[in-house]
C-alpha positions in Angstrom: 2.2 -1.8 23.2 5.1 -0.4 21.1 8.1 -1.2 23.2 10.0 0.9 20.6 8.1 4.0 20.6 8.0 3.4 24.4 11.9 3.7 24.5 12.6 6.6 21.7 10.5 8.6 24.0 12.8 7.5 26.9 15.7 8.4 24.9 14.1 11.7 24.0 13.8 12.6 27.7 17.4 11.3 28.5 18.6 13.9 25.8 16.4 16.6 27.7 17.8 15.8 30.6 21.6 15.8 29.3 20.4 19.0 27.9 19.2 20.9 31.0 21.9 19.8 33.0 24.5 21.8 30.3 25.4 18.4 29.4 25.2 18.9 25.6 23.8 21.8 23.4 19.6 22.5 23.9 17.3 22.2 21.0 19.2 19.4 19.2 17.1 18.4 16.1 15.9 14.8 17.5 14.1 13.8 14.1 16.3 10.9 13.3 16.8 9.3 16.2 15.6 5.9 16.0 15.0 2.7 18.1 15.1 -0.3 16.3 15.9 -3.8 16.7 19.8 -4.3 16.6 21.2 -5.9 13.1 22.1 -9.1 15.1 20.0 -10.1 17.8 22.5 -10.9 19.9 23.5 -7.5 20.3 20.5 -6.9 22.4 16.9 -6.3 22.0 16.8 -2.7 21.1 19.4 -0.2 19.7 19.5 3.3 19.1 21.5 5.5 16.5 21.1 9.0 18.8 24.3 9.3 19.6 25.6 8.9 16.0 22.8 11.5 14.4 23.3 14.1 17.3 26.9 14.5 17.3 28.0 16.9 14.4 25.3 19.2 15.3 26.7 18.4 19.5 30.2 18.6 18.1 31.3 15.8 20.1 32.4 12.7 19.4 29.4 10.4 19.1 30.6 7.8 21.5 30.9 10.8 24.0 27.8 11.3 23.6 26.9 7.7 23.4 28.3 7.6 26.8 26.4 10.0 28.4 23.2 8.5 27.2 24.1 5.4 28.9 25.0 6.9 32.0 21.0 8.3 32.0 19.3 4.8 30.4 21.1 2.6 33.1 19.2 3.9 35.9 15.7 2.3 34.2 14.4 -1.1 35.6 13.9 -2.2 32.7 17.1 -2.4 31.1 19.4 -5.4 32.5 22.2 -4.2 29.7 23.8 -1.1 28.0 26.3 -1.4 25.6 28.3 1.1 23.1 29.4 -0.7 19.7 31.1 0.9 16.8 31.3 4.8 16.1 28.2 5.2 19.1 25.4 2.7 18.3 23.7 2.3 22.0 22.2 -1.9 22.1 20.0 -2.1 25.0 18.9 -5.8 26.5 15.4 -5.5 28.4 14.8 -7.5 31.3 12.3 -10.8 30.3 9.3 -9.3 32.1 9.3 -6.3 29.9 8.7 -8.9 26.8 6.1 -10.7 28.5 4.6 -7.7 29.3 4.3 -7.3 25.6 3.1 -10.6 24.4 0.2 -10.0 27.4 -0.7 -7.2 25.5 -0.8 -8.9 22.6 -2.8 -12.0 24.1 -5.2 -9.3 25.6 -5.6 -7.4 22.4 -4.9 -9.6 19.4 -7.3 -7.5 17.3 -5.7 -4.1 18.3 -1.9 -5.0 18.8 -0.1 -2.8 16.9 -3.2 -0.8 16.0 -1.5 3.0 15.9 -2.6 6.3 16.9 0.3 7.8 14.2 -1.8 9.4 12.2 -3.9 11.3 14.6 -7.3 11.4 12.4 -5.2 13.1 9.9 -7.2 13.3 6.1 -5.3 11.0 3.6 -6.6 10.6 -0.2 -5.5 7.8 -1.7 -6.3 7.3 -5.2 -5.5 4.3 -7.2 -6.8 1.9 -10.1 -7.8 4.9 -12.1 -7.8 2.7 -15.2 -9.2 4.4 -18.5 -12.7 3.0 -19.0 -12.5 1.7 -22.1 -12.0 -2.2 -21.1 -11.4 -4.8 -18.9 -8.6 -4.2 -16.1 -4.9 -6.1 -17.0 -2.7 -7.7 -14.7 -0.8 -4.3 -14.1 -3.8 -2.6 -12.9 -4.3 -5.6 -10.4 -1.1 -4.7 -9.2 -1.9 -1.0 -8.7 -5.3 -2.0 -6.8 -3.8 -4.4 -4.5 -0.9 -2.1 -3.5 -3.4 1.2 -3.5 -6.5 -0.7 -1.3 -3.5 -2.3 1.1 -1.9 1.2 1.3 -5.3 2.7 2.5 -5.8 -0.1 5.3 -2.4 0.5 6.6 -2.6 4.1 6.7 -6.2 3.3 8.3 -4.7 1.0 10.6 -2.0 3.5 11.9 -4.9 6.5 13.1 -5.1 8.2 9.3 -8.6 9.1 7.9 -8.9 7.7 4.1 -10.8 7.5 1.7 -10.2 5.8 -1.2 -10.7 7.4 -4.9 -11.0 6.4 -8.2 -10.6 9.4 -10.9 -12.7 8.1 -13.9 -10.8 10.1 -17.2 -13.8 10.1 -19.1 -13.2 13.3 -20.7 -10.5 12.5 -23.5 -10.1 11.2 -26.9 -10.1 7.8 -25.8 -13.5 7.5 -24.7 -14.9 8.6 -28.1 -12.8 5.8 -29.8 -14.7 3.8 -27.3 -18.2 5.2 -28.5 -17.0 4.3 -31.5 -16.0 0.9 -31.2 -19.5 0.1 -29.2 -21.3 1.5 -31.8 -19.8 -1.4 -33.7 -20.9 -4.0 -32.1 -24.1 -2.2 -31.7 -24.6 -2.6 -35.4 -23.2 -5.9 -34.7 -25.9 -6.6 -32.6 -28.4 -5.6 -35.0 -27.5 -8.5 -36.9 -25.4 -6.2 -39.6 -22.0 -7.7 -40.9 -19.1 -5.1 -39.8 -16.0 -7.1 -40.6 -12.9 -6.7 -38.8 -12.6 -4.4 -36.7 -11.0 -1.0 -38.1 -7.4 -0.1 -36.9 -7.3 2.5 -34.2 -10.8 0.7 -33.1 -11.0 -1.5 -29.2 -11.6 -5.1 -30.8 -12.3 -6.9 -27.9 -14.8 -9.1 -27.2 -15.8 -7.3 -24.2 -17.7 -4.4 -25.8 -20.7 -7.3 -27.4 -22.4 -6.9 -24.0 -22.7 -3.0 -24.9 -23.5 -3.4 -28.2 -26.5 -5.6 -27.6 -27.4 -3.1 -24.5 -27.5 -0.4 -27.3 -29.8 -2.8 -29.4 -32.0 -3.8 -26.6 -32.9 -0.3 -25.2 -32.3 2.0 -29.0 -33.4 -0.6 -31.3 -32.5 0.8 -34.8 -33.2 4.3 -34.4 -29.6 5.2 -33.4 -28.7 3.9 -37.5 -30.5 7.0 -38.8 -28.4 9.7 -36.8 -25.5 11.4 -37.9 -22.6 10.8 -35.3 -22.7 14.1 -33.6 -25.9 12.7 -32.3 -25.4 9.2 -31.5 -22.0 9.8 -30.1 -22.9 11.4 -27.2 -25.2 9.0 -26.4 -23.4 5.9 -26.9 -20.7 7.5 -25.2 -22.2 7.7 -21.8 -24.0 3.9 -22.4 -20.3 2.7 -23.1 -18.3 4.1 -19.8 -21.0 3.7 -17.7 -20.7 -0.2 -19.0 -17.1 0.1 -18.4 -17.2 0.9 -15.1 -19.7 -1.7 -14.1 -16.7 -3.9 -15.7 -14.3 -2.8 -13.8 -16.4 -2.4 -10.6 -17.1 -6.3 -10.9 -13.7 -7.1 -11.5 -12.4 -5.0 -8.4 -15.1 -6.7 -6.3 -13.6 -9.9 -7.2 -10.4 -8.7 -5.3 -12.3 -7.3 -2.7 -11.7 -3.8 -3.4 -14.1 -0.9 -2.9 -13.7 2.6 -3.5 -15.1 5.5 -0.7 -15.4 8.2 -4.3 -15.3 7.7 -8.0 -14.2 11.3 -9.7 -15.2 11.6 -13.2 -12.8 14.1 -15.3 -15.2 15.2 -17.1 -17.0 16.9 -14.2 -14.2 19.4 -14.1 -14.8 20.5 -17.7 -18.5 21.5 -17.6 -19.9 25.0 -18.1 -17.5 25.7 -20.6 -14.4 24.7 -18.2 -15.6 24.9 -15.3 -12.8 24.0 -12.5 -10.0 23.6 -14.9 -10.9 27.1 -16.1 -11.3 28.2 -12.9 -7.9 27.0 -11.4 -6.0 28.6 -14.3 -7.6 31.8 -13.7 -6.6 31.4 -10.0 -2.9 30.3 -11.0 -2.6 33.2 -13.6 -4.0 35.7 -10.5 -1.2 34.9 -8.7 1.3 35.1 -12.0 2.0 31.6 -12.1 0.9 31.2 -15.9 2.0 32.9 -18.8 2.4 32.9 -22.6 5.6 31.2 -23.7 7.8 29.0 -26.0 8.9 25.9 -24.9 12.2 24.4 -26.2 12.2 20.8 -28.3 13.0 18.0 -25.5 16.3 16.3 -25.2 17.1 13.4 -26.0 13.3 11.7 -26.4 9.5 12.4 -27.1 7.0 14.9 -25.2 3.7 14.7 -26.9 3.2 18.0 -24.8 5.6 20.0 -26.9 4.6 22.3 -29.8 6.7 25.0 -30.9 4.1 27.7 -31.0 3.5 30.4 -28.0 1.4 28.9 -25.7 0.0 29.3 -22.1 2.2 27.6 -20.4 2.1 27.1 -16.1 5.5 27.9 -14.5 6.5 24.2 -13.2 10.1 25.2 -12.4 9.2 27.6 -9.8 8.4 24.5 -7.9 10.8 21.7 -8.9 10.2 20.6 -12.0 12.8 20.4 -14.9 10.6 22.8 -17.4 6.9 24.6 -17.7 4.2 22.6 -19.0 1.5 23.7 -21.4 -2.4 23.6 -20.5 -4.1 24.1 -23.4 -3.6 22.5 -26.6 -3.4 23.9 -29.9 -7.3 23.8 -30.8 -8.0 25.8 -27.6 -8.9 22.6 -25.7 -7.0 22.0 -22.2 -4.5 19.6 -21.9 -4.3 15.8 -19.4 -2.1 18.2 -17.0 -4.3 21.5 -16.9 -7.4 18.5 -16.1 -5.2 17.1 -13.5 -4.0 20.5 -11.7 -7.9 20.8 -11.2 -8.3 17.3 -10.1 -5.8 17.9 -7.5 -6.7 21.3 -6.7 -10.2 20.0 -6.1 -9.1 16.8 -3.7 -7.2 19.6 -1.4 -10.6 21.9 -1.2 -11.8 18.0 0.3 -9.1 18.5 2.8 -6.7 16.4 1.5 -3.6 18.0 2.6 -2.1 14.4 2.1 -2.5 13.0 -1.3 -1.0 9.4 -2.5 -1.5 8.6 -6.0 -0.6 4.8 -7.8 0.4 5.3 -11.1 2.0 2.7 -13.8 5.2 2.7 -14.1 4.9 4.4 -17.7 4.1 7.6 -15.8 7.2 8.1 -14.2 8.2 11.2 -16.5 4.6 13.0 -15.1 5.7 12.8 -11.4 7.8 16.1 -10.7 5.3 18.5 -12.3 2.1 17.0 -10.9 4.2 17.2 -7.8 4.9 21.1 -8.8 1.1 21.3 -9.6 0.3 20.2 -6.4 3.0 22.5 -4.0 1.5 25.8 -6.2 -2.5 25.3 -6.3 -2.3 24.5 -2.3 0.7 27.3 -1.9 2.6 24.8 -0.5 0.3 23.6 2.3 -0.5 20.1 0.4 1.9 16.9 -0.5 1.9 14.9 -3.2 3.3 11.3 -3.2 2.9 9.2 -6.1 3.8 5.5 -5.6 5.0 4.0 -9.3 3.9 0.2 -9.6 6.2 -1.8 -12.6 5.2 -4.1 -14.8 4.0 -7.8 -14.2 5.4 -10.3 -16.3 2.8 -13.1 -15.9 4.3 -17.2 -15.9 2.9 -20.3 -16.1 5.4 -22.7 -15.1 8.1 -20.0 -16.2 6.5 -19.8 -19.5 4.4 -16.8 -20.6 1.1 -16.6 -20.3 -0.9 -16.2 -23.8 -3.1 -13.0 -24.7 -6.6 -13.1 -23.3 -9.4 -13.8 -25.9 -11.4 -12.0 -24.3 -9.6 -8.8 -23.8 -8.1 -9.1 -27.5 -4.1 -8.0 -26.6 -3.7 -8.6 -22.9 -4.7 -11.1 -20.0 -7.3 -9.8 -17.9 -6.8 -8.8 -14.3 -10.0 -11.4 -13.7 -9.1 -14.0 -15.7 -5.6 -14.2 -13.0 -8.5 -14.4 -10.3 -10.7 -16.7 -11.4 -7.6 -19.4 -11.8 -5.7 -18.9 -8.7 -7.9 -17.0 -6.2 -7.9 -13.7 -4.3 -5.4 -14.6 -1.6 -3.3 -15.8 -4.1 -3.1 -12.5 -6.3 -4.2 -10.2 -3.1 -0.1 -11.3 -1.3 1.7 -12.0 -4.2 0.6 -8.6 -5.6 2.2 -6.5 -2.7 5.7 -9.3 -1.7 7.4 -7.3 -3.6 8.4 -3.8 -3.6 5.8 -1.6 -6.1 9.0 -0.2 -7.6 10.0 -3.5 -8.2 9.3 -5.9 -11.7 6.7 -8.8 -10.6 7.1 -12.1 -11.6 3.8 -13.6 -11.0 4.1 -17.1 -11.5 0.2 -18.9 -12.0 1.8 -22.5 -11.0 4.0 -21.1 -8.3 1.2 -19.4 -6.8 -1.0 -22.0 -6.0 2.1 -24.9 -4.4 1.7 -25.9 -1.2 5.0 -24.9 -0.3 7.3 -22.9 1.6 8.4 -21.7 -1.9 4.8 -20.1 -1.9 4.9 -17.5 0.7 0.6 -16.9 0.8 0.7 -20.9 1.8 3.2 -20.4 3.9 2.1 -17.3 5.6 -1.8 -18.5 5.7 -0.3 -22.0 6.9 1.1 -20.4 9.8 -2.2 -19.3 10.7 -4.2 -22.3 10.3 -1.1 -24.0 12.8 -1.7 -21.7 15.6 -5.9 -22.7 15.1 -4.7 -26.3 15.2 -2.8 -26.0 18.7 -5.9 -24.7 20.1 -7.9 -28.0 19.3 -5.5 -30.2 20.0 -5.4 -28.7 23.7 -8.7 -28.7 23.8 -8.5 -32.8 23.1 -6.1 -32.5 25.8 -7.5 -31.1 27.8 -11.2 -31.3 28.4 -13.6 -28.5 29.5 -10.4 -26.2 30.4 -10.4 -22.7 30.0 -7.7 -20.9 27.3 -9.4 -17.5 26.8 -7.2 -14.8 26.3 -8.4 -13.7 29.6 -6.7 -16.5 31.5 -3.5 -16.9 28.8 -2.7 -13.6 30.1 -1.6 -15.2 33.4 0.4 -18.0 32.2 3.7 -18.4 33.8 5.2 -16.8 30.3 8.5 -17.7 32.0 8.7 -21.1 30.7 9.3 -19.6 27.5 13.2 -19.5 27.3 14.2 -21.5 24.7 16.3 -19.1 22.2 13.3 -20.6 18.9 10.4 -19.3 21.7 12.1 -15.5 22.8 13.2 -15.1 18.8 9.6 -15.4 18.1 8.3 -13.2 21.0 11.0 -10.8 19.6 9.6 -10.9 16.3 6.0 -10.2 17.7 6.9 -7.1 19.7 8.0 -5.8 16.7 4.6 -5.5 14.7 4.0 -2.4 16.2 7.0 -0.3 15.3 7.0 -1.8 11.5 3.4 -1.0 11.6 4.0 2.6 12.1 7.5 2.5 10.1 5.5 1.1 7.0 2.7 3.8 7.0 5.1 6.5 7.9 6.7 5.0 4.3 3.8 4.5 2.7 5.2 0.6 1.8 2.5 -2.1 2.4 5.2 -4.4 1.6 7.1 -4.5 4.9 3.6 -5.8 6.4 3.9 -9.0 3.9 7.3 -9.3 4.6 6.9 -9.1 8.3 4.3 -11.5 8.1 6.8 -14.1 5.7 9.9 -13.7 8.6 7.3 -14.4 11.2 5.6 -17.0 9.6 8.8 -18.9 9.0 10.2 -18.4 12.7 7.0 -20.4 13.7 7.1 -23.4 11.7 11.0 -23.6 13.1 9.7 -23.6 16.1 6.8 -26.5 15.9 9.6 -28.4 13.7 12.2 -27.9 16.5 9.3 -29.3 19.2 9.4 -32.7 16.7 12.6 -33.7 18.3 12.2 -32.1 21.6 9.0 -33.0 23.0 9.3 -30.6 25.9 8.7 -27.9 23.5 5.7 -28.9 22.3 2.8 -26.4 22.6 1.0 -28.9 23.6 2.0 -31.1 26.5 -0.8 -33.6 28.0 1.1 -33.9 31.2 1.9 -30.2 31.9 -1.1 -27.5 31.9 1.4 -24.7 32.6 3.5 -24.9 30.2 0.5 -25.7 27.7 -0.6 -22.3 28.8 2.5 -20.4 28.4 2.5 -21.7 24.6 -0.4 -21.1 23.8 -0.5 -17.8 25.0 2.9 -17.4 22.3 1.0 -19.0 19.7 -2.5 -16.4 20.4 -0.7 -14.0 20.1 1.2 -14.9 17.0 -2.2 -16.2 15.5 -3.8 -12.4 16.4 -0.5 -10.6 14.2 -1.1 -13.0 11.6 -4.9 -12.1 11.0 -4.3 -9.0 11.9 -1.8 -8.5 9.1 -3.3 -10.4 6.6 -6.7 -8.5 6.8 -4.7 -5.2 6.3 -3.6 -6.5 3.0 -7.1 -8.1 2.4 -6.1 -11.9 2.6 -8.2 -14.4 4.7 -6.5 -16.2 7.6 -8.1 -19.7 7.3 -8.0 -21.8 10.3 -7.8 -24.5 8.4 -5.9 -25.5 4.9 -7.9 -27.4 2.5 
């Protein structure tokens, strides 16, 4: 039950209303009216900016129009209190049985509370990780993972279709230095002594396992071939490797991709789709042969002074046209790209999100251009950017993997302080955001530790539920009979703040996918979190407001219906960012 989306509909028909009856202009563009909770609750429970987005195109003055509104919302029983504050905002106050009609709901339907039909089945492709596979994943990958796989359970979780994609770019100069550095260690393997490992070469440890696969299933007959033979070979041996790697090391975090897309498939048959989707741009004239002019001011590897085919960029937002093929005839990243994306819309991925490192940022506005001219405008691009991690350990930072050879591996961070741990600390912060990811800090027991805190609050709630079933033998606190608990026992101000908080999962639900910003949910569940252990600190000097109170079953009842349906938003927020809810801490 989303008392918010209950009562912009209201306010949309008040409008209609005010609008048949000449009252103000017809057709006014309603697509920013909002109903939210008011900045200070005791403003009221909800409040509405209508009047102040309707009035320039009204012309009237926006308490006018404010006015008017209220004259319509007065008349509904569920509203004990209307009032007009500052330049027009409307605060409404809702009678008390319209919040316990909502925390019923969410007694009744812990699991679905908040569940959305937003999205209407609507196709969204989210692709994220996407890491080159020529290693072990970092600590910024993990960051992109967490924020992509909680991004795709949100959007699930508000009525979108997803599916979750990996693009594998295993078509580009990288993965022949990884052939290359695999055949090392394949010689390596063989018991020959290769030295240090050349310049330019991976020399990470992780890339013995492949050499010694190479040993195992060649022997020495790769020795004997010249490289255009063995490189092909030891190509395939290596990424396929990889991606086992990286598969493992997602699995660790619980992440599981629906499709993994492999560059390379594009470029077969001498091109193939990349071939094909510049002959379809240059049908329609949106390629030609060109100079481009030197950069300003910094460095674009994609610049060559030369004519060049080059795909008009600026006819759809971007700052210049882009080259897609290079000077050997081959195509460029971007020309592989337009036919990535080309190819996820012929899906029917209208809707695209992509999670890119931060060091991407300066490719956004032409994939974006790529994306509005190989769809003809009929697709959408959003690329989410996530910044760097700057990994602690007691404020110190953390030394280079061994492993990995010049970074600290994204499993390494999860084999030391757990899934949960990474999983929420990953995504309580904003992606566009630096991360300081503390290891220490991580794993406290503290309210400085918002994953203990959060996952604390959950094992509480399973706590109450024991002790009144020590208090109360052989009773019956199903959701089925919470739901008719006398919920008007709960009126002190700690108790209504935190049914206030719980009506409002569903509307930052919906706000957050609408966003695409996982990070409300783990903020949500923080504020939440904390406005519960206030309230069982508050019941430790007054005992009447104890959940649990041996000498009163009713008012037992009434809390613990608060508390079931606190302890369903908690799980059910915590699974859409892929943390356990324990019911216990240990």
């Amino acid at each position: 039950m989303n008392i918010f989306g209950l009562f912009e509909k209201r306010v949309a028909d008040a409008l209609g209303r005010l609008a048949e009856a000449g009252k103000i202009p017809a057709g006014l563009d309603a697509s920013r009216v909002v109903v939210e909770p008011p900045r200070d609750p005791s403003h009221g429970d909800l409040a509405t900016n209508a009047a102040m987005v309707l009035a320039k195109e009204a012309r009237m003055n926006p308490r006018a129009l404010a006015d008017l509104l209220v004259a319509d919302l007065q008349d509904d029983p569920r509203v004990t209190k209307l009032d007009v504050a500052g330049p027009g905002f409307i605060n409404i106050r809702l009678a008390p049985e319209v919040l316990h009609q909502v925390l019923r709901a969410a007694v009744v339907d812990s699991e679905g509370f908040g569940r959305s039909g937003q999205g209407a089945g609507a196709a969204v492709n989210v692709e994220y990780v996407s890491a080159n596979p020529t290693g072990p994943m970092h600590v910024g990958h993990g960051r992109g993972a967490v924020f992509g796989d909680a991004l795709a359970s949100l959007l699930g979780f508000a009525g979108y279709k997803v599916a979750r994609e990996y693009y594998i770019n295993d078509a580009g100069a990288q993965v022949d230095v990884l052939a290359r550095s695999a055949y090392l260690r394949y010689r390596e393997a063989l018991g020959q002594d290769i030295g240090a490992i050349p310049e330019g070469l991976y020399p990470g440890d992780y890339l013995k396992p492949v050499g010694e696969r190479l040993a195992r299933e060649h022997g020495t007959s790769l020795l004997d071939k010249p490289e255009s033979e063995w490189l092909p070979l030891v190509r395939e041996v290596s990424i396929s490797s990889m991606m086992d790697m990286i598969r493992t090391d997602l699995a660790a975090l619980n992440i599981h991709h629906d499709v993994f897309f492999s560059e390379r498939s594009l470029q077969q048959d001498n091109g193939g789709e990349v071939a094909k989707t510049i002959d379809e741009l240059r049908s329609r004239d949106l390629v030609y042969m060109g100079r481009l002019p030197p950069p300003k001011g910094q460095k674009d590897e994609d610049w060559e002074d030369r004519e060049q085919l080059l795909f008009r960029a600026t006819a759809f937002g971007d700052e210049v046209d882009r080259p897609l093929l290079k000077s050997d005839g081959s195509f460029t990243y971007f020309a592989s790209d337009i036919a990535y994306h080309r190819s996820k819309f012929e899906r029917g991925f209208a809707t695209m999100i992509d999670v890119w490192g931060a060091d991407h940022g300066g490719y956004v506005k032409r994939m974006q251009a790529a994306v509005k001219a190989v769809t003809d405008n009929k697709g959408e691009l959003d690329v989410k950017l996530c910044q760097l991690v700057k990994l602690l350990r007691g404020g110190e930072p953390v030394k280079m993997s061994k492993r990995a050879g010049d970074f600290v591996t994204l499993r390494d961070v999860v084999d030391e302080v757990g899934r949960d741990a990474v999983r929420f600390m990953m995504i309580f912060r904003k992606n566009d955001a630096t991360l300081d990811f503390d290891l220490a800090k991580v794993v406290e027991q503290s309210k400085d530790n918002p994953v203990f805190y959060v996952q604390y609050a959950h094992a509480r709630c399973a706590s109450v539920f024991r002790q009144a079933a020590e208090a109360f033998p052989g009773a019956n606190f199903s959701a089925q009979e919470l739901e008719k608990a006398d919920l008007s026992i709960l009126s002190d101000e700690a108790e209504m703040d935190l049914i206030h908080r719980i009506a409002q999962y569903p509307r930052m639900i919906e706000a957050a996918a609408e966003a695409h910003e996982p990070h409300r949910v783990a903020f949500y569940l923080y504020d939440v979190a904390s406005a519960f252990h206030s309230l069982w600190n508050k019941g430790k000097d007054l005992p009447q407001l104890r959940f649990v109170n041996q000498t009163d079953k009713e008012s037992t009842k009434a809390r613990l219906a608060l508390v079931h349906a606190l302890r369903g938003v908690l799980a059910s927020g915590l699974a859409i960012l892929g943390v356990t809810a324990p019911n216990e801490m240990r």
